[in-house]
FITORKE-424387 format. One record per residue (C-alpha): residue in three letters; y, x, z. Coordinates in nm, 3 decimals. Example, Ala and Ser with C-alpha at 12.3 -4.5 7.8 and 13.67 -1.06 7.14 Angstrom:
! residues 2
ala/-0.450/1.230/0.780
ser/-0.106/1.367/0.714
END
This chain:
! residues 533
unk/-22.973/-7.088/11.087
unk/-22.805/-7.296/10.860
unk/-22.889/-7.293/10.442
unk/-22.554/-7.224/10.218
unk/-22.451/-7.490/10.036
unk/-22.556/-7.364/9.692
unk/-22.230/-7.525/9.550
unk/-22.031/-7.219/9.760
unk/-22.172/-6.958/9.538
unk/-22.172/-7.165/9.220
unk/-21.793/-7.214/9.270
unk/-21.746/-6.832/9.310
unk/-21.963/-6.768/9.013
unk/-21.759/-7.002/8.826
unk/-21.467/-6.837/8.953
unk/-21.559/-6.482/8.885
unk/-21.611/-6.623/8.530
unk/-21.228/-6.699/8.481
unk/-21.291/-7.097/8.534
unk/-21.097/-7.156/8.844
unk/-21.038/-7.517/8.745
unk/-21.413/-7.569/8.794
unk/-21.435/-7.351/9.111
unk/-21.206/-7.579/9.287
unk/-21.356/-7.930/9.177
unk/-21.638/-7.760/9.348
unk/-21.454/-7.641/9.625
unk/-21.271/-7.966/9.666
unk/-21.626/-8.136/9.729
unk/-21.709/-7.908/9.962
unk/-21.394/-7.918/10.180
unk/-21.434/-8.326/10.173
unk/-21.771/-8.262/10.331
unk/-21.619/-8.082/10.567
unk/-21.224/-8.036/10.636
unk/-21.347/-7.718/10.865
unk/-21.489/-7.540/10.614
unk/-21.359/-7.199/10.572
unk/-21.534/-7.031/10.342
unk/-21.484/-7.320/10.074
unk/-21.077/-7.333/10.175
unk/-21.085/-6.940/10.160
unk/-21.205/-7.024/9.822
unk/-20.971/-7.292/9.687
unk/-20.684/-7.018/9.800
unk/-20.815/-6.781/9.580
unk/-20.868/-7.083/9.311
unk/-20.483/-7.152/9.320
unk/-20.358/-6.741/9.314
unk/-20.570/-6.738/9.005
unk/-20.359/-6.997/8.791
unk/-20.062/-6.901/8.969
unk/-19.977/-7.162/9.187
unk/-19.875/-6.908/9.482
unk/-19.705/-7.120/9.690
unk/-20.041/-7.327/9.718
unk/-20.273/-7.029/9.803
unk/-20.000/-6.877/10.050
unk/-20.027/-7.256/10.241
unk/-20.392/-7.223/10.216
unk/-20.422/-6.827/10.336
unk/-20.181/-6.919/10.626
unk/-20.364/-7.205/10.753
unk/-20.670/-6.952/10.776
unk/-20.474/-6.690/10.975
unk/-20.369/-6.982/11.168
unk/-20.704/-7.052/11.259
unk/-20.853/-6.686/11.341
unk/-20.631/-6.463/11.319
unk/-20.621/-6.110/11.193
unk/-20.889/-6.125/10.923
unk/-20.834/-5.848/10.690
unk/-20.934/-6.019/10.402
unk/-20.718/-6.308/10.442
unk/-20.414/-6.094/10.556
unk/-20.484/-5.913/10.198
unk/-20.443/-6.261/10.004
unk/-20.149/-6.338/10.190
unk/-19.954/-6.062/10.065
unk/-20.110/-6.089/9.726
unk/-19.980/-6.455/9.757
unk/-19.572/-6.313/9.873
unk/-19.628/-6.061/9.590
unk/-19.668/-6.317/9.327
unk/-19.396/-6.519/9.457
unk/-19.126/-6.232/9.444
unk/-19.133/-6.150/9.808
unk/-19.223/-5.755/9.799
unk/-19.130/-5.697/10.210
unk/-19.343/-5.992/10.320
unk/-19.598/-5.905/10.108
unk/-19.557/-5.544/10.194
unk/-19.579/-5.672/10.574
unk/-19.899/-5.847/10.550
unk/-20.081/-5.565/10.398
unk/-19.936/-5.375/10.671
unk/-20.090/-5.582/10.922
unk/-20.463/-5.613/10.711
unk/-20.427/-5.218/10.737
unk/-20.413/-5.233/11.130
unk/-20.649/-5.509/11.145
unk/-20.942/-5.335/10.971
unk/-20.833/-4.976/10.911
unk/-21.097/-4.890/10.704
unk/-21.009/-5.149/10.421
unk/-20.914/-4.995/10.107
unk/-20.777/-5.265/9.920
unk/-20.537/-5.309/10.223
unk/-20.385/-4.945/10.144
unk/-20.416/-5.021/9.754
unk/-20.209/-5.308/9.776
unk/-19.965/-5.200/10.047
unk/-19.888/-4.902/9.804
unk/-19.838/-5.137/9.516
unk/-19.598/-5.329/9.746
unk/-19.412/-5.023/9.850
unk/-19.407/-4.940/9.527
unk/-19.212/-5.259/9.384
unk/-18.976/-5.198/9.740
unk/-18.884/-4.864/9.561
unk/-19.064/-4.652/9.866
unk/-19.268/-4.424/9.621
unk/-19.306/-4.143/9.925
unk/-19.515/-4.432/10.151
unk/-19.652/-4.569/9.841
unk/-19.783/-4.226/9.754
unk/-19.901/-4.273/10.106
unk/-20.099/-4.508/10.102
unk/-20.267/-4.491/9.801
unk/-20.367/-4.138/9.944
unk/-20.510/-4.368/10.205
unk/-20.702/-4.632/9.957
unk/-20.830/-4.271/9.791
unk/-20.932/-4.148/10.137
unk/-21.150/-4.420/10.218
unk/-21.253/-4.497/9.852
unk/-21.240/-4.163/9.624
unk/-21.342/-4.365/9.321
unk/-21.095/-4.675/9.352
unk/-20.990/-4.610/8.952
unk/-20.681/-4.857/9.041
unk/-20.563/-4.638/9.329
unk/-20.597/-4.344/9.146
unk/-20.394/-4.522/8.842
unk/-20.150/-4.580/9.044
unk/-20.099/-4.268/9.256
unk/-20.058/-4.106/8.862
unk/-19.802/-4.314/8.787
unk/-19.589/-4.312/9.079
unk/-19.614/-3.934/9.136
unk/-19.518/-3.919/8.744
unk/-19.244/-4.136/8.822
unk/-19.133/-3.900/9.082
unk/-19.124/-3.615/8.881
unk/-19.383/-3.490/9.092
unk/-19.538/-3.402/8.698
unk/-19.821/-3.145/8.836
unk/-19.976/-3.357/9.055
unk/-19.953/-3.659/8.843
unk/-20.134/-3.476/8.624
unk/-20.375/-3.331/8.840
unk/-20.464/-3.697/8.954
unk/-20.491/-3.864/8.592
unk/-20.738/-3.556/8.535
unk/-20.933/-3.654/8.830
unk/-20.892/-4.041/8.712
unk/-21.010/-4.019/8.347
unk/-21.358/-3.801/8.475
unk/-21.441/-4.171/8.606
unk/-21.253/-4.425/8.392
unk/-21.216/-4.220/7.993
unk/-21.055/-4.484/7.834
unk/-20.749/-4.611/8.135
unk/-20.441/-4.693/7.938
unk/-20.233/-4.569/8.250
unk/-20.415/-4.214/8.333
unk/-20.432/-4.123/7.935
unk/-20.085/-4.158/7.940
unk/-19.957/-3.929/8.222
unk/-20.264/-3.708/8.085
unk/-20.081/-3.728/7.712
unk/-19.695/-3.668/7.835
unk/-19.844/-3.332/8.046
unk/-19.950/-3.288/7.714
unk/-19.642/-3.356/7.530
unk/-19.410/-3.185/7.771
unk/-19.628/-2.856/7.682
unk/-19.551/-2.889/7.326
unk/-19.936/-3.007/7.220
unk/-19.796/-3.352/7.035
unk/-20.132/-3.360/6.830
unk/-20.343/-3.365/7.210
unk/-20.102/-3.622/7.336
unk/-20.176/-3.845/6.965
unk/-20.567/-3.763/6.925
unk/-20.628/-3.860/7.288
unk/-20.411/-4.158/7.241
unk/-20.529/-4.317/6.934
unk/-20.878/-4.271/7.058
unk/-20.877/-4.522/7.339
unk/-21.116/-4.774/7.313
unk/-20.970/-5.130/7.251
unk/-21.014/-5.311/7.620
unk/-20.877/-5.564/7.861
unk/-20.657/-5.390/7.971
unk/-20.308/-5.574/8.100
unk/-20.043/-5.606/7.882
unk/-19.825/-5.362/8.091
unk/-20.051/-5.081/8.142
unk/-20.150/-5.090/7.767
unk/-19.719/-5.047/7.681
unk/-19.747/-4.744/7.879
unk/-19.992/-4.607/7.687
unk/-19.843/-4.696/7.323
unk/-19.495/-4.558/7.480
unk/-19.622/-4.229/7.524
unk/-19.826/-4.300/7.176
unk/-19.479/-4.355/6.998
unk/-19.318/-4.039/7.178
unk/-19.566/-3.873/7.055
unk/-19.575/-3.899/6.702
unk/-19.177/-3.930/6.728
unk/-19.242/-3.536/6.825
unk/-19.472/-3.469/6.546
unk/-19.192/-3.622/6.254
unk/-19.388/-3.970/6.207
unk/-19.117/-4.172/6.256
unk/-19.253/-4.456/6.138
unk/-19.602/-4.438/6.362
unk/-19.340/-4.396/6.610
unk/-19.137/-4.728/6.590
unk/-19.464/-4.892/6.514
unk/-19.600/-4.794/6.890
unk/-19.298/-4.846/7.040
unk/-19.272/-5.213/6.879
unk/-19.614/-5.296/6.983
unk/-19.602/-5.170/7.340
unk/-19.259/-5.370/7.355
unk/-19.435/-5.671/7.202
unk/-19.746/-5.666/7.469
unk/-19.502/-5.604/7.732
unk/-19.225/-5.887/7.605
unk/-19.526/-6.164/7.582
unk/-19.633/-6.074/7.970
unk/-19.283/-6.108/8.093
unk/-19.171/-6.402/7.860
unk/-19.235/-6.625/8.153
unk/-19.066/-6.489/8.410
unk/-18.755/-6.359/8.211
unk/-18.787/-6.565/7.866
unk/-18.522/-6.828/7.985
unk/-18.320/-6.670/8.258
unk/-17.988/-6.751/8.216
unk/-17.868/-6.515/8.543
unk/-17.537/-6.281/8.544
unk/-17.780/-5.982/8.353
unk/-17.948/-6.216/8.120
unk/-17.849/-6.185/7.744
unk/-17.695/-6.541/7.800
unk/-17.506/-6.493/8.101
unk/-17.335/-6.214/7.978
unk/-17.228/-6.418/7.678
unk/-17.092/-6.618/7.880
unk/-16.870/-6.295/8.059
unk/-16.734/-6.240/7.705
unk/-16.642/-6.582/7.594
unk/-16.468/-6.629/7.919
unk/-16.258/-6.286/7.913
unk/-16.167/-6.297/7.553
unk/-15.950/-6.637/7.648
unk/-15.786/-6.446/7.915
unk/-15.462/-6.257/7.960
unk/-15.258/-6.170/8.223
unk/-15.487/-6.120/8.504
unk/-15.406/-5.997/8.819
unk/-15.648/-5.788/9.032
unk/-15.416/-5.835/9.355
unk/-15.429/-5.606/9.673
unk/-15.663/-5.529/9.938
unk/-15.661/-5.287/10.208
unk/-15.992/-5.021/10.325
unk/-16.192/-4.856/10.052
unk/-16.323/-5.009/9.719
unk/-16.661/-4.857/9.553
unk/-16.660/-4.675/9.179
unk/-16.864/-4.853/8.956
unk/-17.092/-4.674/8.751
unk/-17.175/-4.877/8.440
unk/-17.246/-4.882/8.047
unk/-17.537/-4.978/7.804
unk/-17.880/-4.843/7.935
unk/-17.965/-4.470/7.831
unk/-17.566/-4.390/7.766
unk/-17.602/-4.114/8.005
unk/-17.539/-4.292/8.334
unk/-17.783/-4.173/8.555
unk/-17.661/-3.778/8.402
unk/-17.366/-3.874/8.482
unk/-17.395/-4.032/8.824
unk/-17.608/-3.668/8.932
unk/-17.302/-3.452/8.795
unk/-17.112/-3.632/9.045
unk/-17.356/-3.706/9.346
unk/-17.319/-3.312/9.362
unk/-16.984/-3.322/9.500
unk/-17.013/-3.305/9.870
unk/-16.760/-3.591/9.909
unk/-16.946/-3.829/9.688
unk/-17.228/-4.061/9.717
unk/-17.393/-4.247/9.473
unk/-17.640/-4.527/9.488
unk/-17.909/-4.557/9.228
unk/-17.937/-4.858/9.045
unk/-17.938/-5.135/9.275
unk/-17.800/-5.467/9.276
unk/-17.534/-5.425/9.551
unk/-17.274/-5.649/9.376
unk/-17.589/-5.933/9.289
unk/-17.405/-6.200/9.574
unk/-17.109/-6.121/9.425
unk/-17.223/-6.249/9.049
unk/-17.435/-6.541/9.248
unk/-17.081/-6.652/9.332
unk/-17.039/-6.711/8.942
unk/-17.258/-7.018/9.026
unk/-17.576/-7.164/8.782
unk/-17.487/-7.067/8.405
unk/-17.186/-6.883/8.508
unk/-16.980/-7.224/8.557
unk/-16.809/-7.124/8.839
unk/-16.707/-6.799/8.744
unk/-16.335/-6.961/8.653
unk/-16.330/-7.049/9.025
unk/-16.427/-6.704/9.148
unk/-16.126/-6.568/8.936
unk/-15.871/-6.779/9.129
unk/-16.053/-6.720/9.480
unk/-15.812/-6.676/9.787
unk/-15.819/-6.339/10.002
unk/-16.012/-6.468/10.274
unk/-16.267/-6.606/10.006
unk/-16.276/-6.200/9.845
unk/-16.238/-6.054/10.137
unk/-16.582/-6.178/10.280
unk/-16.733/-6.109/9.955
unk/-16.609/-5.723/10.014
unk/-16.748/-5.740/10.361
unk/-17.104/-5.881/10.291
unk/-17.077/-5.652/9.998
unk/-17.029/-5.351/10.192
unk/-17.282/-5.450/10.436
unk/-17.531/-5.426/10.170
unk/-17.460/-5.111/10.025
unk/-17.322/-4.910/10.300
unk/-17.519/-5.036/10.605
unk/-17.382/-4.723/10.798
unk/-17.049/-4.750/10.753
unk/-16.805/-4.774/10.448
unk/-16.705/-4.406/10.292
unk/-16.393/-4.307/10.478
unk/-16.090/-4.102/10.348
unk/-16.143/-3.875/10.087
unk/-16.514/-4.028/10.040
unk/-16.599/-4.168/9.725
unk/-16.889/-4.438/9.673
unk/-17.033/-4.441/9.377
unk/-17.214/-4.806/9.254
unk/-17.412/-4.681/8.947
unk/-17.602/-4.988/8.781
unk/-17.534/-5.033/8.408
unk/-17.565/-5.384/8.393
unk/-17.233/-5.452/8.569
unk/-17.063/-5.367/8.237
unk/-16.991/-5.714/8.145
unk/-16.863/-5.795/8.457
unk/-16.655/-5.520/8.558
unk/-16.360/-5.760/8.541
unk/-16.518/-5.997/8.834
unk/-16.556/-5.699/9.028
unk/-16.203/-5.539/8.974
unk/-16.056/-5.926/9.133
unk/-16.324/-5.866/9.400
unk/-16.190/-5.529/9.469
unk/-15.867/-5.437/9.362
unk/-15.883/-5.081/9.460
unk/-16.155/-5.072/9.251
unk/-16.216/-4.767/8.976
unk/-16.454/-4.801/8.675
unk/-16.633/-4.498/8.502
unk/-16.771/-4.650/8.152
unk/-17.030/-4.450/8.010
unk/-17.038/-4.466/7.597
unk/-17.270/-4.306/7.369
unk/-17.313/-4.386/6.998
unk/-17.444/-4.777/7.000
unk/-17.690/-4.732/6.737
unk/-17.864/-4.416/6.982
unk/-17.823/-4.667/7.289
unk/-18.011/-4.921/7.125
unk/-18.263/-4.731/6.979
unk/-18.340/-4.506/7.323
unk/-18.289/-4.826/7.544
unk/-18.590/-4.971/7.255
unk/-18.848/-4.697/7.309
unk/-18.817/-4.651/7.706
unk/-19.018/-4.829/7.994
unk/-18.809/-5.006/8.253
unk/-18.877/-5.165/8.549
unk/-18.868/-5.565/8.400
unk/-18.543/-5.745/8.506
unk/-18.297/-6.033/8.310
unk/-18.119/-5.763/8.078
unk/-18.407/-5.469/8.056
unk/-18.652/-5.812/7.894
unk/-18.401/-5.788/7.643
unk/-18.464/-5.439/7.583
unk/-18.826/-5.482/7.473
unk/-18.614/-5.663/7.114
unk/-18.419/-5.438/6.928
unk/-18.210/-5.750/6.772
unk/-18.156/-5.868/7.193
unk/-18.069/-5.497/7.274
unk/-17.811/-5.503/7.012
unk/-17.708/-5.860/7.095
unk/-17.684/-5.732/7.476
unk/-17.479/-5.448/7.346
unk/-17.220/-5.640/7.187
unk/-17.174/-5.887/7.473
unk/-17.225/-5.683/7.784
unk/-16.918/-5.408/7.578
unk/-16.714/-5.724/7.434
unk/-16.705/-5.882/7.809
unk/-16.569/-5.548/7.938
unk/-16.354/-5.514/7.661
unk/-16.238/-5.796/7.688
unk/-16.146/-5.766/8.097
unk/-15.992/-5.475/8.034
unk/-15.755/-5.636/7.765
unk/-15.683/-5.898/8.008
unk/-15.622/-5.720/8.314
unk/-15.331/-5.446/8.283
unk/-15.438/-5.351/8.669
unk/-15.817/-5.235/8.591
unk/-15.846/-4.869/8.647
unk/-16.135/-4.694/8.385
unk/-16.228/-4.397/8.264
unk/-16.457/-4.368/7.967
unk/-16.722/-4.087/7.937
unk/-16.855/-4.000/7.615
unk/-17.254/-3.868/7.628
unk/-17.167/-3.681/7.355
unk/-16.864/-3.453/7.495
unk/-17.036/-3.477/7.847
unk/-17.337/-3.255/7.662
unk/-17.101/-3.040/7.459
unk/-16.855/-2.977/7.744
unk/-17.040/-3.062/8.052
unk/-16.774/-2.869/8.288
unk/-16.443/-3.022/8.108
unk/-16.569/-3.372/8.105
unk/-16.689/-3.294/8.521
unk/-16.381/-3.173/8.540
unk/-16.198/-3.521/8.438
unk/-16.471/-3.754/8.625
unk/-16.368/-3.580/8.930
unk/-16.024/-3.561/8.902
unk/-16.004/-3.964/8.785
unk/-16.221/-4.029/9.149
unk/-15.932/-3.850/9.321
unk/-16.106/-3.568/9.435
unk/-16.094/-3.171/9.424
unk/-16.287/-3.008/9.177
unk/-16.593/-2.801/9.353
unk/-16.835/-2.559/9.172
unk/-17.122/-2.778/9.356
unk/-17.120/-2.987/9.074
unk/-17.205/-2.765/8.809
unk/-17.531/-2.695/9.024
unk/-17.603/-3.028/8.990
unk/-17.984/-3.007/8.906
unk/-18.050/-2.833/9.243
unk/-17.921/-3.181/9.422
unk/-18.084/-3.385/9.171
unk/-18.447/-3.213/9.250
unk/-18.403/-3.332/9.598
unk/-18.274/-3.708/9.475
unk/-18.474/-4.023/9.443
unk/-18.406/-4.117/9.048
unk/-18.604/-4.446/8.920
unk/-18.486/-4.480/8.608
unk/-18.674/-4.317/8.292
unk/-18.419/-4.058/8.289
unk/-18.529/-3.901/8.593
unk/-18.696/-3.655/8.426
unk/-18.430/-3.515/8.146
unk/-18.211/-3.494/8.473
unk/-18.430/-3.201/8.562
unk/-18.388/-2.975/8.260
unk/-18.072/-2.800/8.167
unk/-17.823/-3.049/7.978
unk/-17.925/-3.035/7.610
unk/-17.769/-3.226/7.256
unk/-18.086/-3.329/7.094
unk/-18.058/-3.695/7.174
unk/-17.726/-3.657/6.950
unk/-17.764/-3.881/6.622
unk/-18.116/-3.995/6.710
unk/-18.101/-4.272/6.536
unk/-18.079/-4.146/6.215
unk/-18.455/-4.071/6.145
unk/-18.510/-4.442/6.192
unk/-18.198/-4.599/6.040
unk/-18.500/-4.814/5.825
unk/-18.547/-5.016/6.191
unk/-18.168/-5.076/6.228
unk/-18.076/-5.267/5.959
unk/-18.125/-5.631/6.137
unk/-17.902/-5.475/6.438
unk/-17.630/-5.399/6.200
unk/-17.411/-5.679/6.244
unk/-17.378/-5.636/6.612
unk/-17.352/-5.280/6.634
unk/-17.139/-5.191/6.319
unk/-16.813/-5.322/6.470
unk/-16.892/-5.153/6.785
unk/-16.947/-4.788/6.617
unk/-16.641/-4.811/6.440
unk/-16.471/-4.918/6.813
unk/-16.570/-4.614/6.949
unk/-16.534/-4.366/6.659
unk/-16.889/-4.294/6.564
unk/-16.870/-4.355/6.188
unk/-17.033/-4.135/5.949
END
């Protein structure tokens, strides 16, 4: 029987440490030793995932499988490796296959879940963490996360039962206190929600877990009057959460990024004159506005119709911005594209969002996904049939709301986590589709106002429906009852649930000492749209 080499478990020691530079000079010797060594390549795989170099470890992992396949473990680090590279259905796939390989695996299930998760499948997620939980009743991670996707599903009951059964084992999670503290909050106990808050024990806990926690924190004492305390959470969980995604999103320069939409507006505002030109078959309604202007209200009212359908928030029309080209220098181009040049563009378009077939006559499709706003003008040329529903709410309540909520991280939500970007987003995202409009005599819109859509939910149905073409039905004043049955992943989910109410009216006001820096971008805009005091 053959003696370790001692420099194996000194390199995982060093490792487990956080010194994965010294883990793999030792791992490096070993694997010149010996090329065949698997344990010490095993190791340098997990070396690179831990300072990020993916694409390394993935090589690495891969050459193992290659070797013996089926290895649970290694299956588990290749989808860990797809997962930090972006790639949510190959990583979801590999976990997949560590779960048949060695069934009894728990991390397998934990990180398929996780994977599922990010795919937007929260029933399997739910799933397999239920698996992860079966095989491991104290994995604190899987029971983390089972809270916050059942919370995310409004399933609000059994999120809380869960957290309960979470914070018996782990007191001080950031994650579990927090589903724990909303139950609280939604039952009127604010003071719970802040004592149980404010008592968590300063930890290492990652940056995104602890902004849940200080969300809830800030909607907490935002119950209780301290509207100070309040901003002050909210800024700090925004601040945690800005510095973890700085990397990813800091520089992004994509159609949703704060730039790229700058870019919409300086390019429209020199236009006049435009023509959307003619197409035959159908042509979606896109659903769009700044975040938390009552979209995803608005898209429910109508996905109650029985001739409507509406997608929620995703990026159907993303190939169709791609075609704007690297810093949006193409996007002159796009506008002059021939018909066969649009017309594949519709085609792959509906491919994506309509996989079963485009809506026929007397359908409607609805593409709801604010951040199209500043680009509504690239989608009316795309499709000239095209109708747009604009969803406007007073900016300074937009800003503020879009400020204090948790998103799921993307070019333009990174910009939320700022209250000077979500104001600078404001004014370019509404000045780009301003701006279209102006330009283009043929773009069909309607403009809801949150505020009349709260006061008058029935009159302004009424006109939503009629401006999609359709008949009015009494469905869509049941709304609520279709909505309970709908997938909704956007922090709104759960307001969608309760009968429509005016509080969020003039929110701002109690914290009109926060917007002063925001004024110059969102003072013109208020008196656009009529919302002066």
């Amino acid at each position: 029987m053959s003696i370790p080499d001692p420099r194996l478990s000194e390199a995982q020691t060093r490792l487990r440490m956080g010194r994965p530079e010294d883990a793999e000079a030792l791992a490096d010797a070993l694997i010149r030793d010996n090329p065949d060594d698997t344990e010490a390549l095993y190791l340098k795989g997990m070396c690179r995932r831990a300072v990020h170099d993916f694409a390394g470890a993935l090589q690495i992992f891969e050459g193992l499988d290659a070797r013996k396949p089926g290895q649970a473990g290694v299956l588990v680090f290749i989808g860990l490796s797809h997962q930090g590279l972006g790639r949510n259905a190959e990583a979801e796939a590999a976990f997949a296959k560590a779960e048949g390989a060695n069934p009894n695996e728990p991390l397998a299930a934990f990180y398929r879940g996780m994977a599922l998760f990010d795919l937007g499948d929260k029933e399997a997620a739910v799933m397999a963490f239920g698996r992860c939980l079966e095989l491991e009743p104290r994995h604190v991670p899987a029971l983390r996360s089972l809270a916050h996707t059942l919370f995310s599903m409004r399933r609000l009951a059994e999120a809380e039962r869960i957290g309960d059964r979470g914070l018996k084992m782990a007191p001080g999670d950031p994650v579990l206190a927090a589903v724990k503290s909303d139950a609280d909050l939604r039952r009127g106990d604010a003071d719970a929600a802040v004592q149980r808050l404010e008592s968590l024990p300063a930890s290492n806990a990652s940056p995104v877990n602890a902004a849940m926690a200080l969300k809830v924190l800030g909607d907490a004492r935002d119950a209780l009057g301290d509207h100070k305390g309040a901003f002050d959470a909210w800024a700090e969980a925004n601040r945690r959460e800005r510095e973890w995604a700085e990397p990813a999103y800091g520089l992004d320069e994509s159609a949703y990024s704060l730039a790229g939409v700058r870019r919409a507006k300086f390019h429209f505002e020199k236009q006049a004159g435009l023509e959307t030109g003619a197409a035959d078959g159908p042509a979606p309604v896109f659903l769009v506005g700044f975040p938390r202007s009552g979209t995803t209200l608005l898209e429910n009212i109508l996905a109650a119709h029985p001739n409507v359908t509406a997608s929620e928030e995703k990026a159907h029309a993303w190939a169709i911005l791609a075609e704007t080209g690297e810093y949006q220098a193409r996007l002159p181009e796009l506008m002059q594209a021939d018909e066969a040049k649009l017309g594949a563009l519709r085609e792959a378009y509906w491919a994506r969002a309509c996989p079963d077939g485009k809506p026929g006559p007397g359908h409607v499709f609805i593409d709801k996904l604010p951040a199209n706003l500043a680009w509504i003008g690239v989608l009316a040329k795309v499709f000239p049939g095209a109708k747009f529903l604009i969803a406007v709410r007073d900016p300074r309540d937009c800003v503020l709301s879009a400020f204090q909520q948790r998103f799921a991280m993307g070019a333009a939500m990174y910009r939320m986590l700022d209250l000077e970007d979500a104001a600078a987003w404001y004014d370019a995202s509404f000045g780009a589709a301003e701006a279209a409009r102006k330009a283009m005599p043929g773009l069909v819109a309607h403009v809801v106002r949150y505020e009349k859509l709260v006061e008058d939910l029935e009159g302004e149905a009424r006109a939503a429906i009629a401006f999609l073409g359709l008949d009015w039905d009494d469905d869509v004043l049941d709304y609520r009852a279709k909505a309970a049955s709908r997938t909704i992943n956007t922090p709104s989910g759960p307001q969608v649930d309760k009968p429509v109410y005016s509080d969020a009216v003039a929110r701002w006001k109690p914290y009109a000492f926060a917007m002063n820096d925001v004024r110059d971008f969102l003072d013109p805009w208020v008196e656009y749209w009529g919302y002066g005091d």
